[in-house]
C-alpha positions in Angstrom: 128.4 144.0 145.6 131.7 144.4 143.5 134.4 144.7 145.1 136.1 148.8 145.0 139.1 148.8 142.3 142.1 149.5 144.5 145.8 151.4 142.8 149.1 151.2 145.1 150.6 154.4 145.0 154.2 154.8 144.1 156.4 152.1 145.5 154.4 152.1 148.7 152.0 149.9 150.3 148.7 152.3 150.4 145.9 151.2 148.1 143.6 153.4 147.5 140.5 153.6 145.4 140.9 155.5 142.2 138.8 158.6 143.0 140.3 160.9 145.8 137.8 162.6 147.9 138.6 166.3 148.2 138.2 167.6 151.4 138.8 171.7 150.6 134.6 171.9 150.5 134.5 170.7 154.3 133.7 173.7 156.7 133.7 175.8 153.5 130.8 175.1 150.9 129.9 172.2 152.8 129.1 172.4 156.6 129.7 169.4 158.6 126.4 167.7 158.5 126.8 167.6 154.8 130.2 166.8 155.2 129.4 163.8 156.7 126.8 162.5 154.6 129.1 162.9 151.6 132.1 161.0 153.5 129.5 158.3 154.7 128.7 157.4 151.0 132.1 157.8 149.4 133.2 154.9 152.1 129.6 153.1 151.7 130.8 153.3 147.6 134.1 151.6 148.5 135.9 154.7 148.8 138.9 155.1 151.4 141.4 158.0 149.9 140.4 161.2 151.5 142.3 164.4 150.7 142.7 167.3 152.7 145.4 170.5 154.2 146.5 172.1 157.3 145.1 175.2 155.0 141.7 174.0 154.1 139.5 176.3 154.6 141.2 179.8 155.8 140.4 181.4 153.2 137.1 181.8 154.6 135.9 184.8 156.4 136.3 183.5 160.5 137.8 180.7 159.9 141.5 180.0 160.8 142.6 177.1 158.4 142.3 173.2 159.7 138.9 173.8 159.6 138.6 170.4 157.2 141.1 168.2 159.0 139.1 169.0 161.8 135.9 167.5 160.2 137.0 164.6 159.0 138.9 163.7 162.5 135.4 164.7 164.2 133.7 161.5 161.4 136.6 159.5 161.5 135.5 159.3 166.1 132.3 159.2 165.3 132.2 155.9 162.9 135.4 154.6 164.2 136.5 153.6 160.9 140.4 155.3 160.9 142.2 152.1 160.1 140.1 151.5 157.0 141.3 154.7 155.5 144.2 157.0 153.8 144.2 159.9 154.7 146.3 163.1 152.7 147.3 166.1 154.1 149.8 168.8 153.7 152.1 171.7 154.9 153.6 174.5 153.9 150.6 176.7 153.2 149.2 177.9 156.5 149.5 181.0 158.1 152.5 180.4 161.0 153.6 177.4 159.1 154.2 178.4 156.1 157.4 176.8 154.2 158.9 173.4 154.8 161.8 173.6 157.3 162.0 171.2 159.7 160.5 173.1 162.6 157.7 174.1 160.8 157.1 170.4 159.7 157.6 169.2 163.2 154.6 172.0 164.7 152.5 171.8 161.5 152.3 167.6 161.9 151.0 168.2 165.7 148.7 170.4 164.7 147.4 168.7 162.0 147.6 165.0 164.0 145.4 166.6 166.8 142.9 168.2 164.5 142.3 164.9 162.7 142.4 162.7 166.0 144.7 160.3 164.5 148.2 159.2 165.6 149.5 158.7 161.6 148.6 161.3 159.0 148.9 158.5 155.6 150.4 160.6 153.0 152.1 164.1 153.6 152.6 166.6 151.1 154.8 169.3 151.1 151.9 171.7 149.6 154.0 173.5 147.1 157.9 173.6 146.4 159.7 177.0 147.8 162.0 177.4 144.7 164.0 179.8 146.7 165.1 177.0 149.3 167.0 173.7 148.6 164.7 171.0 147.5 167.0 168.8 149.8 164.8 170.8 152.8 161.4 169.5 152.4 162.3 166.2 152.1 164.9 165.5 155.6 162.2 167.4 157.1 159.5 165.4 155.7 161.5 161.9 155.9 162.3 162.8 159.5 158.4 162.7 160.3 158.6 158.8 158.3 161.7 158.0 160.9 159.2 158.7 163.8 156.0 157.3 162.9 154.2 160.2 162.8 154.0 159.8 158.7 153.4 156.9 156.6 154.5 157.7 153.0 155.0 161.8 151.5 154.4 163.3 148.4 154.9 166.4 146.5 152.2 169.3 145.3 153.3 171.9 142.9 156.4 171.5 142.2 157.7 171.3 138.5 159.6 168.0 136.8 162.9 168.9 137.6 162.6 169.6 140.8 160.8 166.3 141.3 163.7 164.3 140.0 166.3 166.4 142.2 164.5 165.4 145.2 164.0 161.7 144.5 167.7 161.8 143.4 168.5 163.5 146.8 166.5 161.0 148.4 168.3 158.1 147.2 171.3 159.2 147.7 171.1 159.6 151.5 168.7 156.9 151.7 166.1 159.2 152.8 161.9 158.8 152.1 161.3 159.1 148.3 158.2 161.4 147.2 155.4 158.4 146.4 152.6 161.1 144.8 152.9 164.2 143.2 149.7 166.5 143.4 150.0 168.9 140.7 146.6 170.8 138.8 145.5 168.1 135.9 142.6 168.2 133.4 141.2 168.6 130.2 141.7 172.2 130.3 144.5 172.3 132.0 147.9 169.9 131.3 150.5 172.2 131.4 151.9 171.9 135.3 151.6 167.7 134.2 152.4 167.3 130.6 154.7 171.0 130.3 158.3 170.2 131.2 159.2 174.2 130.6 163.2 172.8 129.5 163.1 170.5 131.4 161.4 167.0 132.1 157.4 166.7 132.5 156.3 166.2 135.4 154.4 163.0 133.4 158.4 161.9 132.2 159.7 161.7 135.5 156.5 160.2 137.4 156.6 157.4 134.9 160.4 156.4 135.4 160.2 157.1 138.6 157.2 155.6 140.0 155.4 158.4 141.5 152.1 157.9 141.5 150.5 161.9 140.0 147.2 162.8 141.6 145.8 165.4 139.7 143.7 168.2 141.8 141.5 170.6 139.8 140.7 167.8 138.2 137.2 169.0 137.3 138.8 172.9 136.9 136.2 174.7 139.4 133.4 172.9 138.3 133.7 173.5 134.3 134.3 170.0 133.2 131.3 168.9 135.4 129.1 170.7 131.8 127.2 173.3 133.9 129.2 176.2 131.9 127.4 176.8 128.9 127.4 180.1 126.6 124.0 181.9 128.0 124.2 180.0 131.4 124.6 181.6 135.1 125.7 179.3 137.6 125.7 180.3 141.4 128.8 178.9 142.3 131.6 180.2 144.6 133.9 179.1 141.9 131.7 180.2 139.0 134.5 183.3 137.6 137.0 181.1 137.7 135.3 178.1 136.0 134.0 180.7 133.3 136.6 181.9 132.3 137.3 178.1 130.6 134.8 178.9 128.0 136.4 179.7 125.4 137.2 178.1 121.8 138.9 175.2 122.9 136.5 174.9 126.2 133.4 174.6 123.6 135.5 171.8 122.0 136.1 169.9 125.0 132.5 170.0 126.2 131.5 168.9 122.5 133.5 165.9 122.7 132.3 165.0 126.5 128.6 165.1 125.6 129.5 163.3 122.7 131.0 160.7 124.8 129.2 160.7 127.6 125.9 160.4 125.7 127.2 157.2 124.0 128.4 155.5 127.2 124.7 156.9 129.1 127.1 158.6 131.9 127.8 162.4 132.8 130.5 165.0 131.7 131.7 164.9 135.0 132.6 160.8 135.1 133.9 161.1 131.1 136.4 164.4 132.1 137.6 161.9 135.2 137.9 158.8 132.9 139.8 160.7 130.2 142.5 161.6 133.6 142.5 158.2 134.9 143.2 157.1 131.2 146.3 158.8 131.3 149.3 156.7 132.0 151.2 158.8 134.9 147.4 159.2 137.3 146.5 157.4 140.1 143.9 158.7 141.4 142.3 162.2 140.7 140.9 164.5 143.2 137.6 165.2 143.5 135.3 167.1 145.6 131.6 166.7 146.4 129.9 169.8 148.4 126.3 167.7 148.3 125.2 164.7 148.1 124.1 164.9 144.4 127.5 165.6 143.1 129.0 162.3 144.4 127.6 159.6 142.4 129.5 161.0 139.2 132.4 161.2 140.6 132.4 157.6 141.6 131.1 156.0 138.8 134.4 157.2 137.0 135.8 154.7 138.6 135.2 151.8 136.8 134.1 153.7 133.1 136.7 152.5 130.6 136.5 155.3 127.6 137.7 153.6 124.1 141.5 154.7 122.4 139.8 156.7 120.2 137.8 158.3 122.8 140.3 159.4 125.1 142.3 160.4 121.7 139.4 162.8 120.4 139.7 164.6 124.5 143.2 164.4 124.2 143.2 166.2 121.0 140.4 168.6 121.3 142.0 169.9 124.6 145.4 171.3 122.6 145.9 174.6 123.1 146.1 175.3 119.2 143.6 172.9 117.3 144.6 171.2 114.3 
């Protein structure tokens, strides 16, 4: 068997395999049996990068949020396999703990430690940057969760370029943890919170200099760069209006240019629209999530399909917002 590519993330020492499993389907689209038969053959497929939030899935009627973490710590006891993995989650979203101070960090890394049975949580994100609060916040109360042991490395999700490069400046400055990952929404279809610096630098400008490794989520945008979304097509999907609503003019380009692709390399839509992301120079890894069994194979042969200049060029350019 060939050995799983692995990519370090930022300056730190996680190595990770170069498709992120998404965990928001767990307790949500996916109940746990299924939940664990996806997890058992992302890890039998050399996976180990395993994404989830303190949030995941409360948006659900009856359920509270850590529904996910929950999941993943009840597989993790089962298979006895935690030290083989890195494992993502994040703060800042939930109900009670919303925001990023450091007594909300210091409740919400309890909480999510004893949902996921673990003693280290691998990679914490601060789920989204609160503009209205000094980005000097999140990151003391992240680092102070390094300083214990609690966390192994943090990252960033949602924030914008400039707010990126305060806080790794901040960071340096008083020595303090440095953001390793940035999880920002990424794909054909949608570049601007990556590629859009809105006056000031990208999100991809400052990754690059900085070493911050970007992990795109939405990577797939609800399901629409999988190819199921086709003029005259109804999809039963939770996520089927907002993955519609990508079919438009420069939608029916992108899909032209995947089949296109995808039939010359004998893969899927899906595996080409992850390929064209892992192309890019500022991604790691991108996130990915599987609510069946069926889905998963695509998603992980992205892993190792290397797409031509010219074909990431032709994505690249028929995914501008104004064509040429």
């Amino acid at each position: 068997m060939t050995e799983a590519p692995r990519i370090t993330l930022g300056e730190s020492d996680l190595s990770v395999f170069p498709i992120n499993l998404g965990g928001n389907v767990f307790g949500w689209t996916s109940d746990e049996e299924t939940s664990f038969a996806v997890l058992d053959a992302y890890v039998a497929a050399g996976g180990n990068f395993i994404d989830t939030a303190d949030v995941y899935s409360a948006w659900v009627p009856g359920n509270s949020g850590g529904e996910s973490e929950a999941i993943i710590g009840r597989w993790m006891a089962a298979r006895g396999n935690r030290d083989d993995l890195v494992i993502a989650t994040k703060v800042g979203m939930l109900r009670g703990t919303e925001g990023t101070s450091r007594d909300v960090v210091r409740r919400a890394v309890e909480a999510s430690l004893e949902r996921l049975g673990t003693d280290r949580i691998d990679l914490y994100y601060a789920h989204r940057d609160f503009t209205d609060r000094p980005v000097e916040e999140a990151v003391e109360a992240l680092h102070e969760q390094v300083d214990q042991g609690r966390v192994r490395t943090i990252g960033a999700s949602n924030f914008s370029g400039q707010r990126l490069e305060q806080a790794l400046r901040f960071a340096e400055s008083e020595n303090l943890s440095k953001y390793v990952a940035i999880q920002n929404k990424y794909s054909l279809v949608e570049r601007d919170d990556v590629e859009g610096g809105g006056g000031g630098p990208t999100v991809a400008e400052v990754a690059l200099a900085e070493n911050v490794s970007v992990l795109p989520y939405s990577s797939l945008a609800s399901g629409f760069l999988t190819g199921k979304y086709r003029d005259g097509v109804s999809v039963d999907s939770p996520r089927s209006e907002g993955a519609s609503a990508y079919l438009d003019d420069r939608g029916r380009r992108v899909l032209a240019e995947l089949d296109r692709i995808a039939e010359s390399h004998g893969t899927s839509v899906t595996s080409v629209s992850l390929a064209w992301l892992l192309a890019q120079p500022s991604v790691a890894a991108p996130i990915a999530s599987a609510r069946t069994l069926e889905q998963l194979p695509d998603l992980l042969e992205a892993a190792s399909l290397e797409l031509t200049g010219d074909e990431v060029d032709a994505l690249t350019a028929a995914s501008e917002t104004v064509s040429a």
